[in-house]
C-alpha positions as CSV (number, residue, x, y, z in Angstrom):
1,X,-25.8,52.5,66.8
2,X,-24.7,54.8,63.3
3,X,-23.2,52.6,60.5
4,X,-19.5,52.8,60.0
5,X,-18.4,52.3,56.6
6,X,-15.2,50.6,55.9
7,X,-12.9,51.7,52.5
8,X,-10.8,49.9,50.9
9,X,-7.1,48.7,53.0
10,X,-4.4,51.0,53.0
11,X,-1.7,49.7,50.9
12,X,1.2,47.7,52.4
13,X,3.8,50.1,51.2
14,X,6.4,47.7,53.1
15,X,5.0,45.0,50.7
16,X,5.4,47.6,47.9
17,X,9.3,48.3,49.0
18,X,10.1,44.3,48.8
19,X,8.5,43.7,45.9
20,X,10.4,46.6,43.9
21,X,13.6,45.5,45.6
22,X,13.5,42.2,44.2
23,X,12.6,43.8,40.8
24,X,16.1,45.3,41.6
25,X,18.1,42.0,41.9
26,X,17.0,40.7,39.0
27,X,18.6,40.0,35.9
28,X,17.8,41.3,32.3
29,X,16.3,38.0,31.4
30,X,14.5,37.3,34.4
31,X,12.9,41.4,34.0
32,X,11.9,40.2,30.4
33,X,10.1,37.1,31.6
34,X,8.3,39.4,34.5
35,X,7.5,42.0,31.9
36,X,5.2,39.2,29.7
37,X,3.6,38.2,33.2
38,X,2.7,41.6,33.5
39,X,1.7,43.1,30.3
40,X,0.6,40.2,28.5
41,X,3.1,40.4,26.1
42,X,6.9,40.2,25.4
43,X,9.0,43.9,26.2
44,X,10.3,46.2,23.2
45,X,13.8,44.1,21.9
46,X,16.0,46.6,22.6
47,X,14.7,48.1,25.8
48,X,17.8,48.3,28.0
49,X,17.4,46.9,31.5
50,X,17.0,50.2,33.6
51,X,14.1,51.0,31.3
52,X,12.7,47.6,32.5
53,X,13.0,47.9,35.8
54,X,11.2,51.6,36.1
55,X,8.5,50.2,33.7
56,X,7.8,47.7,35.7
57,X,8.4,49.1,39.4
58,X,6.2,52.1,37.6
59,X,3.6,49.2,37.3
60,X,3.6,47.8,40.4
61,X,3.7,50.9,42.7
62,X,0.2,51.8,40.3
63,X,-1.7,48.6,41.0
64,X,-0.8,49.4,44.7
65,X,-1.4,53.0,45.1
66,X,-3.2,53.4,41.8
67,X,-2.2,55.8,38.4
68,X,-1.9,59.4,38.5
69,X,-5.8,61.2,38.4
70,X,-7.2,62.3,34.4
71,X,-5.7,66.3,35.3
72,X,-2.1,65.4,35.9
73,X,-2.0,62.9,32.6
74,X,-3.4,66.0,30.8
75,X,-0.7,67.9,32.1
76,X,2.2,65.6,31.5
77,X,1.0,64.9,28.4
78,X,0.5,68.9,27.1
79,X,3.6,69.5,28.2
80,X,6.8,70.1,26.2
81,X,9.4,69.2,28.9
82,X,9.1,67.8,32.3
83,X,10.5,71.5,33.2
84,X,7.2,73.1,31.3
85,X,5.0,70.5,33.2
86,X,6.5,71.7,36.6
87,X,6.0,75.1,36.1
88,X,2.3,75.0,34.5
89,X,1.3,72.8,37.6
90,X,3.1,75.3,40.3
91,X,1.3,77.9,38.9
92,X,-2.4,76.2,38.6
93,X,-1.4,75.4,42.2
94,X,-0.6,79.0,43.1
95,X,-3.6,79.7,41.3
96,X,-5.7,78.2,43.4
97,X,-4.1,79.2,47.0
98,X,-5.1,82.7,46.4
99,X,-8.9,81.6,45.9
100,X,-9.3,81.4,50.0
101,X,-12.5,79.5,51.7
102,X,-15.0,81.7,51.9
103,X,-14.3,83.5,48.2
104,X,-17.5,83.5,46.5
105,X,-17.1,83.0,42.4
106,X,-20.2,84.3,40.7
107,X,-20.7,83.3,36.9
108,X,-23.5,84.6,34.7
109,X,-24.4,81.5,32.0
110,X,-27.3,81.9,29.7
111,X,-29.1,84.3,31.7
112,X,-28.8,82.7,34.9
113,X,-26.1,83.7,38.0
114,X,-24.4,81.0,39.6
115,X,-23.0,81.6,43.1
116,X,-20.0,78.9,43.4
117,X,-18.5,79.4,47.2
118,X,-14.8,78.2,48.0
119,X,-14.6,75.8,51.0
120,X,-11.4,74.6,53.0
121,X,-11.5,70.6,50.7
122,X,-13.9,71.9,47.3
123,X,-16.2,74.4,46.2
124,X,-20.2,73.9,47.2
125,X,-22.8,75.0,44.4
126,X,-26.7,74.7,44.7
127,X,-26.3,73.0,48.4
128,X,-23.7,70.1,47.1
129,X,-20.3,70.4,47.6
130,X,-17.7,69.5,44.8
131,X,-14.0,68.4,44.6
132,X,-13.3,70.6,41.6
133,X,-14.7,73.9,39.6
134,X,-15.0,71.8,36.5
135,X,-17.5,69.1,38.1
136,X,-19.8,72.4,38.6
137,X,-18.8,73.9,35.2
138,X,-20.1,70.5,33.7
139,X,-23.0,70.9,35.7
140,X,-23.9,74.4,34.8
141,X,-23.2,74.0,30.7
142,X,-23.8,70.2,30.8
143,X,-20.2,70.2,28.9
144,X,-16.9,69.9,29.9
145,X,-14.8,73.5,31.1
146,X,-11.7,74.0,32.4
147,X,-13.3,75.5,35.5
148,X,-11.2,77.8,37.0
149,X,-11.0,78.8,33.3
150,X,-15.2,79.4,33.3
151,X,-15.3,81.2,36.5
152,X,-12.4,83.6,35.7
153,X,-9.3,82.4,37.4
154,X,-7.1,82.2,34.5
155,X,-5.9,84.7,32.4
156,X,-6.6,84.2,28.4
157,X,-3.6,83.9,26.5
158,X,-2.7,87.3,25.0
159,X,-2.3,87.0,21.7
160,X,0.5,87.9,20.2
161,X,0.8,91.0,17.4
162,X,2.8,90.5,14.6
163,X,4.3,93.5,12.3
């Protein structure tokens, strides 16, 4: 009989919803107090009650469902306006809809072709398949790339010409 492997539980987003709406009902004090519980130490003095609340329902909804993945923190944090970060991750996004399964990237690096193919969920490279371009990147250069970057999916920035 084969194995079955069993993840992690789902998260109890009903739990989740509870817990935030009690968050809600609570008084600036009583956010205060939950804050040091939380963070280990007491909130910013002036940190009005709203801010508390989102901080803290922020917090919980992450130790449920867990933090946003390394790419979008680089994004948000790049970005000069949540209006910028939007539009940078549409277009990365629309970016890499046109790249259909069955695309095959080809990348010459230090004398050597790599062959990277697009599946339906990753990219497979030398009979392994991968969640991202940049995991294969890494494994061609042994550094980190951007990879649709290294394979040629983004334009360089054109430099601008000044007179």
């Amino acid at each position: 009989m084969p194995r079955v492997k069993v993840g992690p539980a789902a998260p109890d987003q009903k739990a989740l919803d509870v817990e935030i709406a009690r968050l809600r009902d609570l008084d600036v004090a009583s956010l205060r107090t939950r804050w040091r519980n939380v963070f280990g130490k007491p909130p910013p003095p002036r940190l009005p009650r709203h801010l508390l609340f989102r901080m803290l329902a922020y917090r919980l909804q992450t130790d449920h469902l867990g933090d946003l993945d390394g790419e979008s923190r680089r994004l948000l944090d790049s970005a000069v306006s949540p209006e910028a970060a939007g539009k940078k991750a549409v277009n990365a996004a629309r970016l890499m809809s046109e790249v259909r399964p069955g695309t095959i990237l080809v990348r010459e690096w230090n004398g050597r072709m790599h062959r990277v193919a697009v599946l339906g969920e990753g990219f497979a490279w030398n009979g392994k398949t991968y969640p991202s371009l940049s995991k294969i990147a890494l494994g061609i250069t042994g550094t980190r790339w951007n990879g649709p970057r290294f394979f040629g999916l983004r334009d360089r920035p054109v430099k601008e010409v000044s007179s």
